[in-house]
PDBQT receptor file of N, H, CA, C and O in Angstrom, charges set to zero:
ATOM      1  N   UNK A   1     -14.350 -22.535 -49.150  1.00  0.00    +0.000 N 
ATOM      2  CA  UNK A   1     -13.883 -22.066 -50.453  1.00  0.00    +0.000 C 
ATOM      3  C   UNK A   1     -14.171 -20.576 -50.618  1.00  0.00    +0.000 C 
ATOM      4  O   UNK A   1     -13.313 -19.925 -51.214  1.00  0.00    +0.000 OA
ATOM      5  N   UNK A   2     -15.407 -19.861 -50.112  1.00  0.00    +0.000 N 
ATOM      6  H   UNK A   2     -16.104 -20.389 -49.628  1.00  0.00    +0.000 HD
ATOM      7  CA  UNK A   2     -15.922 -18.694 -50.560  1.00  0.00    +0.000 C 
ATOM      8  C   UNK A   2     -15.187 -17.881 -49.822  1.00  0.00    +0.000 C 
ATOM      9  O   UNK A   2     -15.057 -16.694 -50.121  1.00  0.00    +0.000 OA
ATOM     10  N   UNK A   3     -14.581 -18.470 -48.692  1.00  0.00    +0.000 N 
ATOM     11  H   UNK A   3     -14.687 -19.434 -48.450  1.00  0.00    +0.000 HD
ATOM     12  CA  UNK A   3     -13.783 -17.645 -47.174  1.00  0.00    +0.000 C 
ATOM     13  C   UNK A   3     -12.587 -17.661 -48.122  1.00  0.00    +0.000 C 
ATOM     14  O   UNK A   3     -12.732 -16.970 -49.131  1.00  0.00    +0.000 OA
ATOM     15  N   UNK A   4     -11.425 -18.323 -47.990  1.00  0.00    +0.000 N 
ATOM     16  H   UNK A   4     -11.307 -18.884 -47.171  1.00  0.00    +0.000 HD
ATOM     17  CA  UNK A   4     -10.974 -17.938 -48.864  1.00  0.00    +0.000 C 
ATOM     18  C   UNK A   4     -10.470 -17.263 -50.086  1.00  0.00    +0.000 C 
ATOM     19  O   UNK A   4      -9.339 -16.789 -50.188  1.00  0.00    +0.000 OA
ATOM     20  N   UNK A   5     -11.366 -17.251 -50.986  1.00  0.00    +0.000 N 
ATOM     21  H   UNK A   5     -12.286 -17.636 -50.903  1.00  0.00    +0.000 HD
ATOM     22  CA  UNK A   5     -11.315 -16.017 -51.974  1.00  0.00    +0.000 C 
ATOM     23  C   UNK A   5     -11.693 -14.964 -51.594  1.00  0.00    +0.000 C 
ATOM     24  O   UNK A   5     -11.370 -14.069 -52.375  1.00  0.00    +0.000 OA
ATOM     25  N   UNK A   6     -12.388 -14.541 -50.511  1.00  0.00    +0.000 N 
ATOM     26  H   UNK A   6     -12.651 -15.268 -49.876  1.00  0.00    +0.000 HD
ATOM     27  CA  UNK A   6     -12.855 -13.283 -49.606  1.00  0.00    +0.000 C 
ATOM     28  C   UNK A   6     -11.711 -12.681 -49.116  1.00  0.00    +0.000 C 
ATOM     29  O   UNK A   6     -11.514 -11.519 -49.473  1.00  0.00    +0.000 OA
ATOM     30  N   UNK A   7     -10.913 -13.210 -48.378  1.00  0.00    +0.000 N 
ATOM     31  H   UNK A   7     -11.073 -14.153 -48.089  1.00  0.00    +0.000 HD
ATOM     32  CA  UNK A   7      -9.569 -13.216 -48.089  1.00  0.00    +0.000 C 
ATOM     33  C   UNK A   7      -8.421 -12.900 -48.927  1.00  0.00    +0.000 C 
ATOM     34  O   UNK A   7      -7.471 -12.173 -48.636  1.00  0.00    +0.000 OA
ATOM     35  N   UNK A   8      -8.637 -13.553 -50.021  1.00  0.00    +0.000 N 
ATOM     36  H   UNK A   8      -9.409 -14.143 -50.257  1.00  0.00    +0.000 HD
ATOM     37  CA  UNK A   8      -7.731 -13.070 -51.168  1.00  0.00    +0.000 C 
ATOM     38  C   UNK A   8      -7.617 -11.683 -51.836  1.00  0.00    +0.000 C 
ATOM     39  O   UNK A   8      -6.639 -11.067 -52.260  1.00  0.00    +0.000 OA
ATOM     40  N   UNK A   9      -8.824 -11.417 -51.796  1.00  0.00    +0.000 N 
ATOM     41  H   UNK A   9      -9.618 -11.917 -51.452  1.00  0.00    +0.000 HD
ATOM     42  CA  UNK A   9      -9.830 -10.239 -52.369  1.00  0.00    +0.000 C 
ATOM     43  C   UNK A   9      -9.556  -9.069 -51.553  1.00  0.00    +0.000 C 
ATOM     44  O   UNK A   9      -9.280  -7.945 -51.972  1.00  0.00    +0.000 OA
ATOM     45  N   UNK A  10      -9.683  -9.527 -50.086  1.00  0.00    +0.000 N 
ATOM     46  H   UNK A  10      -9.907 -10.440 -49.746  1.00  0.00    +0.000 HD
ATOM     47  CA  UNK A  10      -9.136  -8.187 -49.323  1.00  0.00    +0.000 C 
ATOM     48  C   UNK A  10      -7.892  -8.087 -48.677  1.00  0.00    +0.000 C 
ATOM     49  O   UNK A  10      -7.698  -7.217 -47.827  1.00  0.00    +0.000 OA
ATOM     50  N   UNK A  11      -6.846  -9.079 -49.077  1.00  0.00    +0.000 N 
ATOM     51  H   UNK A  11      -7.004  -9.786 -49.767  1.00  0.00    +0.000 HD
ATOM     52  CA  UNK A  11      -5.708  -9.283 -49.285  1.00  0.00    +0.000 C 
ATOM     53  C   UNK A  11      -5.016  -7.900 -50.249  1.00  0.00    +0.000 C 
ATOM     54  O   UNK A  11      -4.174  -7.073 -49.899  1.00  0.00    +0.000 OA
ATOM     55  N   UNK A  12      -5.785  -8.059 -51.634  1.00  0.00    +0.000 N 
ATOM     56  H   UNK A  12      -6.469  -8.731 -51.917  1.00  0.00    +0.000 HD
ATOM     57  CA  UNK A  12      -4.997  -7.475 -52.239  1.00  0.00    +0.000 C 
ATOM     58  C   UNK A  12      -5.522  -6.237 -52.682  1.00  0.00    +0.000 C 
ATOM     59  O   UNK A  12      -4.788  -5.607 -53.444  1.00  0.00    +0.000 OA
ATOM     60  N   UNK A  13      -7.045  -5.539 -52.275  1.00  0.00    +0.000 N 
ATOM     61  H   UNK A  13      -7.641  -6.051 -51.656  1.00  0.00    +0.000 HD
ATOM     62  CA  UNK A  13      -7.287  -4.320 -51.791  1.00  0.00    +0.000 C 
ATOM     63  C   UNK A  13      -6.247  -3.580 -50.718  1.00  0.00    +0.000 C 
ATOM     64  O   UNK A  13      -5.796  -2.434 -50.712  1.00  0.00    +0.000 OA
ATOM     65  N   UNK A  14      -6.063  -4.646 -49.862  1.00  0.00    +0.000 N 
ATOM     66  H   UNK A  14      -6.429  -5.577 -49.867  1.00  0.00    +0.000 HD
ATOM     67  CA  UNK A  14      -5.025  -3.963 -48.758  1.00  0.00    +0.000 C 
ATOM     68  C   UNK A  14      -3.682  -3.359 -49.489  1.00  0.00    +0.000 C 
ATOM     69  O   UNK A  14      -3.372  -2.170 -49.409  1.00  0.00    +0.000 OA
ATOM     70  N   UNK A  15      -2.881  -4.412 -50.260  1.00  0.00    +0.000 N 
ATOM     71  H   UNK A  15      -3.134  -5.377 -50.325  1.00  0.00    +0.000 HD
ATOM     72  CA  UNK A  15      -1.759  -4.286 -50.679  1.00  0.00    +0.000 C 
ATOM     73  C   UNK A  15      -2.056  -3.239 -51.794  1.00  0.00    +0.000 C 
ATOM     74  O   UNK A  15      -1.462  -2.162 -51.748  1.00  0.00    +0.000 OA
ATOM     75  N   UNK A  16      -2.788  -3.451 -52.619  1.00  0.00    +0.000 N 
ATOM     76  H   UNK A  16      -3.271  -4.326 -52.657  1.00  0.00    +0.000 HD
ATOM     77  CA  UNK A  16      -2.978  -2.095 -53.248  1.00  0.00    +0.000 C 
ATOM     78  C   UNK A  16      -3.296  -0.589 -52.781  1.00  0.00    +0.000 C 
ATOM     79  O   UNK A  16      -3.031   0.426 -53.425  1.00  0.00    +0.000 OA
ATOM     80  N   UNK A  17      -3.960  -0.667 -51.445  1.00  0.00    +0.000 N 
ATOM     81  H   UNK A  17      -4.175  -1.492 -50.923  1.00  0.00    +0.000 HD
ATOM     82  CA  UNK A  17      -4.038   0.923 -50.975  1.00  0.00    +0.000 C 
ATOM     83  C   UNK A  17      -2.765   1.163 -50.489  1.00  0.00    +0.000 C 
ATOM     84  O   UNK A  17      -2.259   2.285 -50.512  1.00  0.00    +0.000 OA
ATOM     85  N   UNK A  18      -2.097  -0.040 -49.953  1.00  0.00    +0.000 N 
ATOM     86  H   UNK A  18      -2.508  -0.951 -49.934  1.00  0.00    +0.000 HD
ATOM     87  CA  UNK A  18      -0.793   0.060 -49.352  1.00  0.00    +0.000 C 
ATOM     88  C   UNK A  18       0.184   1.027 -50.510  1.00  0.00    +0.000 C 
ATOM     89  O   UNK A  18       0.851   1.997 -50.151  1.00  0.00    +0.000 OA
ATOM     90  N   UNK A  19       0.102   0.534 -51.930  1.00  0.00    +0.000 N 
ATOM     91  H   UNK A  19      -0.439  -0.255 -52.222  1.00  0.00    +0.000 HD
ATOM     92  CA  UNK A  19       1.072   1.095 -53.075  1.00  0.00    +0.000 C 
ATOM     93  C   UNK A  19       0.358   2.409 -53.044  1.00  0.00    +0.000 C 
ATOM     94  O   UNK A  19       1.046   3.428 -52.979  1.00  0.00    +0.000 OA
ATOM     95  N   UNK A  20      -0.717   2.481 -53.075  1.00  0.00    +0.000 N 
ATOM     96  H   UNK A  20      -1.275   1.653 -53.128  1.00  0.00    +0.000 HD
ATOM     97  CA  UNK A  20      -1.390   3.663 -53.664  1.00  0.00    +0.000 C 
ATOM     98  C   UNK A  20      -0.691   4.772 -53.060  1.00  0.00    +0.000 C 
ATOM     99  O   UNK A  20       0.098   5.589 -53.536  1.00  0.00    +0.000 OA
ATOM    100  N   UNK A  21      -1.329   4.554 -51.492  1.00  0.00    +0.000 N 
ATOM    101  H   UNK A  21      -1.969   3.890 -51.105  1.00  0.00    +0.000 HD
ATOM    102  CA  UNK A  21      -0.458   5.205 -50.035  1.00  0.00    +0.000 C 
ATOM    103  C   UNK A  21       0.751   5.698 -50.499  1.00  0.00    +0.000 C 
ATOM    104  O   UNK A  21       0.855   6.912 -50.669  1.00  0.00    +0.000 OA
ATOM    105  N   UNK A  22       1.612   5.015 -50.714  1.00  0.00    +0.000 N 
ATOM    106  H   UNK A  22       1.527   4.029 -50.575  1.00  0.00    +0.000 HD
ATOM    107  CA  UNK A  22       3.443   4.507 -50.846  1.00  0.00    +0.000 C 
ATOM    108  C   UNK A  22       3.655   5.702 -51.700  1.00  0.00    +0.000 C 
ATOM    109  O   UNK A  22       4.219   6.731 -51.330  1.00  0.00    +0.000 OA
ATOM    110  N   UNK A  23       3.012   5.413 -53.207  1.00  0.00    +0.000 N 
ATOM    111  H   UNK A  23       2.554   4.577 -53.508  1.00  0.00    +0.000 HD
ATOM    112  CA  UNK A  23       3.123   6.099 -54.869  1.00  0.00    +0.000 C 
ATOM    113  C   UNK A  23       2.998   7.866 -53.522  1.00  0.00    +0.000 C 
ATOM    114  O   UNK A  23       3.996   8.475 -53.137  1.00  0.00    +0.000 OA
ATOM    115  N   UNK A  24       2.009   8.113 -53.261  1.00  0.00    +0.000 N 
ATOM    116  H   UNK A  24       1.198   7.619 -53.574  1.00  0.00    +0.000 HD
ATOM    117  CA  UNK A  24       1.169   9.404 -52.934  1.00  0.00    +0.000 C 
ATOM    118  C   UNK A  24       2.478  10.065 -52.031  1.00  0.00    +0.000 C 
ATOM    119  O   UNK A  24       2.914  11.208 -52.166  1.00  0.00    +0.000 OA
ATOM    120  N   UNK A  25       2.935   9.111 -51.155  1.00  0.00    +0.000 N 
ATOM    121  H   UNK A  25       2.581   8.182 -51.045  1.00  0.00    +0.000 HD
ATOM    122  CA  UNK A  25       4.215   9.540 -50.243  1.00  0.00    +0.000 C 
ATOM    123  C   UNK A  25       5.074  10.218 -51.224  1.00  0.00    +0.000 C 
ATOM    124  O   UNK A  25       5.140  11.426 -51.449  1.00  0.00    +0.000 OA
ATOM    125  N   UNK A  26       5.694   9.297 -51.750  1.00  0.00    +0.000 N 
ATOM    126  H   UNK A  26       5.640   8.315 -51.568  1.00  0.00    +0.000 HD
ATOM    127  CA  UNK A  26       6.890   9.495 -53.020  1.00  0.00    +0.000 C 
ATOM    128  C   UNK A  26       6.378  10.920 -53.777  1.00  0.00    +0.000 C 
ATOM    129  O   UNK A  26       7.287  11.701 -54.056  1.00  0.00    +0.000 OA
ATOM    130  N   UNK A  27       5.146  11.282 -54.095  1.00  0.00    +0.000 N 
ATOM    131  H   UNK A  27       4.408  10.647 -53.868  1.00  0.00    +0.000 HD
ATOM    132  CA  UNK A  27       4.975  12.254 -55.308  1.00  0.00    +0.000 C 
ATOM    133  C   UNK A  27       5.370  13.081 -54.347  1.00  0.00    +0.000 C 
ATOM    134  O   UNK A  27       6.342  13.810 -54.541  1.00  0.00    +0.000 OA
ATOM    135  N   UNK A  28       4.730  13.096 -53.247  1.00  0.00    +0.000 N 
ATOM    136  H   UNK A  28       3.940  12.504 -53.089  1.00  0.00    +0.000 HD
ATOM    137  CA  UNK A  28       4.655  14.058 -52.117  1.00  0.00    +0.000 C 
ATOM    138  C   UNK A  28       6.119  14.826 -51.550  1.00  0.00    +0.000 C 
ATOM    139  O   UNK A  28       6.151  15.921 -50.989  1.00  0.00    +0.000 OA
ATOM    140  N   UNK A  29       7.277  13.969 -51.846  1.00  0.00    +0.000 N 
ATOM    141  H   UNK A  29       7.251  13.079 -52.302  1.00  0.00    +0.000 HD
ATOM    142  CA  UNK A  29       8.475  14.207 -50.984  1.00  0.00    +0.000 C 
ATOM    143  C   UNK A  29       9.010  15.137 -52.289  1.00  0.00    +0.000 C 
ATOM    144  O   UNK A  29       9.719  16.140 -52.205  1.00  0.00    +0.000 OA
ATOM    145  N   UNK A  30       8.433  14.481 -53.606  1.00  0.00    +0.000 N 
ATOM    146  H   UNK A  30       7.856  13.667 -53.674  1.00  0.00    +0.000 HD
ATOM    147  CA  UNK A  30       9.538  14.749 -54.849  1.00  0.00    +0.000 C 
ATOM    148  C   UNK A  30       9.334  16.326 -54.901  1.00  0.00    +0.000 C 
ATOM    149  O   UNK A  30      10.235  17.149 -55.058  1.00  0.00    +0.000 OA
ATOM    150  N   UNK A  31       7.934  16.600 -54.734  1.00  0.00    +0.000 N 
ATOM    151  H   UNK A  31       7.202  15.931 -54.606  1.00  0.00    +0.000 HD
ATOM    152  CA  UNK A  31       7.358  17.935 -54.602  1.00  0.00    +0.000 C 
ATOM    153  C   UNK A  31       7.234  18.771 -53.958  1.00  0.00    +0.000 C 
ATOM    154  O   UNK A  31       6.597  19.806 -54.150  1.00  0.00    +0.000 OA
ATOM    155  N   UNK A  32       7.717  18.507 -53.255  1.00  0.00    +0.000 N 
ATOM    156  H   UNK A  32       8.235  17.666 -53.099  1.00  0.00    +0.000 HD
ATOM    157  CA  UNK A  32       7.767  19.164 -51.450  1.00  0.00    +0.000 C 
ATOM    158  C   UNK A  32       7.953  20.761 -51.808  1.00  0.00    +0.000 C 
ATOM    159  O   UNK A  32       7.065  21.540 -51.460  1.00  0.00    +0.000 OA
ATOM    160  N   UNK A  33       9.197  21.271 -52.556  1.00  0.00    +0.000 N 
ATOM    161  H   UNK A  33       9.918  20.638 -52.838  1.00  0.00    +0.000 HD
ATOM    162  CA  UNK A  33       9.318  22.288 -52.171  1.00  0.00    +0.000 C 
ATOM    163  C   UNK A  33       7.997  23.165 -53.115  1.00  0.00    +0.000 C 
ATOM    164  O   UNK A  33       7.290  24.052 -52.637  1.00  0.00    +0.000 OA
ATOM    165  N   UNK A  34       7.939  22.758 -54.206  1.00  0.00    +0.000 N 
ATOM    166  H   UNK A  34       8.514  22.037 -54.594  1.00  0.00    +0.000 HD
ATOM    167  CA  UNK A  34       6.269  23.756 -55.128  1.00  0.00    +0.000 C 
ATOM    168  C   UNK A  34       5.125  23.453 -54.260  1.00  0.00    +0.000 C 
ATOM    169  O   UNK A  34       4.335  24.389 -54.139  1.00  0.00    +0.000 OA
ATOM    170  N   UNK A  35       4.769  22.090 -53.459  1.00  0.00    +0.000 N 
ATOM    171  H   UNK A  35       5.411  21.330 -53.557  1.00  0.00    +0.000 HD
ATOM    172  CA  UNK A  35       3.827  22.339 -52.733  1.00  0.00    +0.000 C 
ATOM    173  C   UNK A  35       3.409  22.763 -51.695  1.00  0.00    +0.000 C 
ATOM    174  O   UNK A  35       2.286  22.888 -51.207  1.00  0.00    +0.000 OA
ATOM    175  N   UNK A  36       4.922  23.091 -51.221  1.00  0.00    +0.000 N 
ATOM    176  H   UNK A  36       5.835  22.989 -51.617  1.00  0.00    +0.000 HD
ATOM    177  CA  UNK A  36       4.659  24.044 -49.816  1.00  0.00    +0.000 C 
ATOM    178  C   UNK A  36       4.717  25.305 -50.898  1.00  0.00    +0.000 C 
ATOM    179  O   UNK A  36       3.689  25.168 -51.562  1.00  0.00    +0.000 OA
ATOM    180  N   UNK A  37       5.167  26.032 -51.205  1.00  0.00    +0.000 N 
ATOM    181  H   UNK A  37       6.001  26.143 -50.666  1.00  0.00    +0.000 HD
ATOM    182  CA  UNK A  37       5.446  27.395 -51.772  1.00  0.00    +0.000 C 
ATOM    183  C   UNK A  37       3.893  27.691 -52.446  1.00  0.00    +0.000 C 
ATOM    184  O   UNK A  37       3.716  28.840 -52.850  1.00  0.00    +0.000 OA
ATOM    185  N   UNK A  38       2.626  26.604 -52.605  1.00  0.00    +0.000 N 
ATOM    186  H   UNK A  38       2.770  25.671 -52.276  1.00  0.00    +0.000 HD
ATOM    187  CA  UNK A  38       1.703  26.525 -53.325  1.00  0.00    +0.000 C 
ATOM    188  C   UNK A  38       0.739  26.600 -51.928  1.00  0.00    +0.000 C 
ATOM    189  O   UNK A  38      -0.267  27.290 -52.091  1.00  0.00    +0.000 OA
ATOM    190  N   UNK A  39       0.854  26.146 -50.916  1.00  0.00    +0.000 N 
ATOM    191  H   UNK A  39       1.671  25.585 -50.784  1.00  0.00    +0.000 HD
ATOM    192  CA  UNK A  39       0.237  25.639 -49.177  1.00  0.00    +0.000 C 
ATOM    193  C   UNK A  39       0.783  27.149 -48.586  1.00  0.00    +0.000 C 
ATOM    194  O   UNK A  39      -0.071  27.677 -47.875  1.00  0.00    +0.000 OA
ATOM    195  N   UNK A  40       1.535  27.627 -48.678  1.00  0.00    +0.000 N 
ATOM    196  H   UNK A  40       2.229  27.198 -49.256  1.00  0.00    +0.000 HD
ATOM    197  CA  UNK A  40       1.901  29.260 -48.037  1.00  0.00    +0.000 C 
ATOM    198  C   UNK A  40       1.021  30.461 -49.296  1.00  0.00    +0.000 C 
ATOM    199  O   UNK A  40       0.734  31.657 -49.239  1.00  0.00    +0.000 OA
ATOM    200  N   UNK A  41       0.853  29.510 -50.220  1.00  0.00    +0.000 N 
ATOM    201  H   UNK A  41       1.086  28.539 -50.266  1.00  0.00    +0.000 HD
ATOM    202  CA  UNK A  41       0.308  31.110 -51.558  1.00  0.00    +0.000 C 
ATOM    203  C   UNK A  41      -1.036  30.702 -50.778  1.00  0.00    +0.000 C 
ATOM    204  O   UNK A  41      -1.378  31.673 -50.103  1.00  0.00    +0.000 OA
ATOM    205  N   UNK A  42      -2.037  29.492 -50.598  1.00  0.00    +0.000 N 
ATOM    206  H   UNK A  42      -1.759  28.703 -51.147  1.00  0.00    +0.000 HD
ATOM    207  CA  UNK A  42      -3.087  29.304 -50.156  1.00  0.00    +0.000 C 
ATOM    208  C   UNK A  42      -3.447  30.055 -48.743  1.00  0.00    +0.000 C 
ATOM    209  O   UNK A  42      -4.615  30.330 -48.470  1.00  0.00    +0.000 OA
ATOM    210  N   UNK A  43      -2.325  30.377 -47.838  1.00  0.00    +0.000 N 
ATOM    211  H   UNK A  43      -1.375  30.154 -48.060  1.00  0.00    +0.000 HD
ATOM    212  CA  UNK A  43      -3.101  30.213 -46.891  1.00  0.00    +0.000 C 
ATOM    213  C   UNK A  43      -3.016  31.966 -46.639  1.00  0.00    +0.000 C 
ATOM    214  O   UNK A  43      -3.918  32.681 -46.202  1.00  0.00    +0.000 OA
ATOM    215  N   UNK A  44      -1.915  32.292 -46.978  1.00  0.00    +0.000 N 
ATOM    216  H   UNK A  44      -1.182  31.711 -47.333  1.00  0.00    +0.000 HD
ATOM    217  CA  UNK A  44      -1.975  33.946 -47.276  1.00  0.00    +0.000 C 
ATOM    218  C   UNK A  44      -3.480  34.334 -48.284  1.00  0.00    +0.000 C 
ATOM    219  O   UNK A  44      -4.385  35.108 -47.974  1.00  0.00    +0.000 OA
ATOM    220  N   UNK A  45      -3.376  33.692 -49.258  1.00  0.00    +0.000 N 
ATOM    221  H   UNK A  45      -2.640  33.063 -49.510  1.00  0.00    +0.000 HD
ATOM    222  CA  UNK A  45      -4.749  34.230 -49.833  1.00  0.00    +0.000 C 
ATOM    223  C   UNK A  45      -6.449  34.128 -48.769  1.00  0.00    +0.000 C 
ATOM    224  O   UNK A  45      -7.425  34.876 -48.828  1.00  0.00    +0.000 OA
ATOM    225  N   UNK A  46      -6.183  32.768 -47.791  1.00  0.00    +0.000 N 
ATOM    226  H   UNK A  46      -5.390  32.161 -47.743  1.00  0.00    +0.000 HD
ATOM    227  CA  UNK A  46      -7.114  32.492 -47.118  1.00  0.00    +0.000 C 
ATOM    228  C   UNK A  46      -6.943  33.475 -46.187  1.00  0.00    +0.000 C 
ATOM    229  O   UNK A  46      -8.031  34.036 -46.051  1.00  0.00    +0.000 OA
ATOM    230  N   UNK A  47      -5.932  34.069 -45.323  1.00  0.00    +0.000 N 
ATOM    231  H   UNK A  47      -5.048  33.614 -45.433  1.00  0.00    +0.000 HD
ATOM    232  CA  UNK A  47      -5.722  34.815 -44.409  1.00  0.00    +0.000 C 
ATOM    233  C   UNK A  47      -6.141  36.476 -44.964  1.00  0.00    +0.000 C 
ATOM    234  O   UNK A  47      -6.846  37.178 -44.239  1.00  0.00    +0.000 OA
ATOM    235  N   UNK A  48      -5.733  36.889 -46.033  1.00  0.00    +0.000 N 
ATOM    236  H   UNK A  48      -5.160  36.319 -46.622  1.00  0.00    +0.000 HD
ATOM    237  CA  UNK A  48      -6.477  37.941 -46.386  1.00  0.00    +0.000 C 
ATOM    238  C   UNK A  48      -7.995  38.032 -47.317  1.00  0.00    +0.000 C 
ATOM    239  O   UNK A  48      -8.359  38.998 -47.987  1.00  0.00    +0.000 OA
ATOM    240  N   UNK A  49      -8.545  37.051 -47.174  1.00  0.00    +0.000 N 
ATOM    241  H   UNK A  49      -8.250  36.266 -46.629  1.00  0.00    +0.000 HD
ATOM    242  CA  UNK A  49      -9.959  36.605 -47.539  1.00  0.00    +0.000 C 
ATOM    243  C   UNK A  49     -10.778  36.845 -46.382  1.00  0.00    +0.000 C 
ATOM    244  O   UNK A  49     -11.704  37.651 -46.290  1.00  0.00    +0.000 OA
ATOM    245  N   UNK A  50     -10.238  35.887 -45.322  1.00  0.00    +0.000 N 
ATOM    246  H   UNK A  50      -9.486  35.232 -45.397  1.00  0.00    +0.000 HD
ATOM    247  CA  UNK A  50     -10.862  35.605 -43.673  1.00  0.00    +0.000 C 
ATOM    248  C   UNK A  50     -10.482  37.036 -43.147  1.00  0.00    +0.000 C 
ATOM    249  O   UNK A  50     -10.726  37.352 -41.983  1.00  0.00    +0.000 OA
TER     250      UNK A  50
């Protein structure tokens, strides 16, 4: 019985990091172009820092 609900439990930890994952992809694609244009302002600022 206890195996079981153990199973269930990390059943749906899985499936939930799975969405989490998924959601994070999706924001990621929608944004693509401000967060690269935001990933090039970073690394120029890092490059004339370093």
């Amino acid at each position: 019985m206890g195996l079981g609900n153990y199973n269930a439990k990390y059943l749906a930890l899985k499936i939930l990091e799975a969405l989490i994952l998924f959601s994070n992809l999706l924001r990621v694609e929608m944004c693509v172009g401000p967060l690269d244009e935001k990933a090039l302002d970073m690394q120029k600022a890092n490059a004339v820092v370093g």
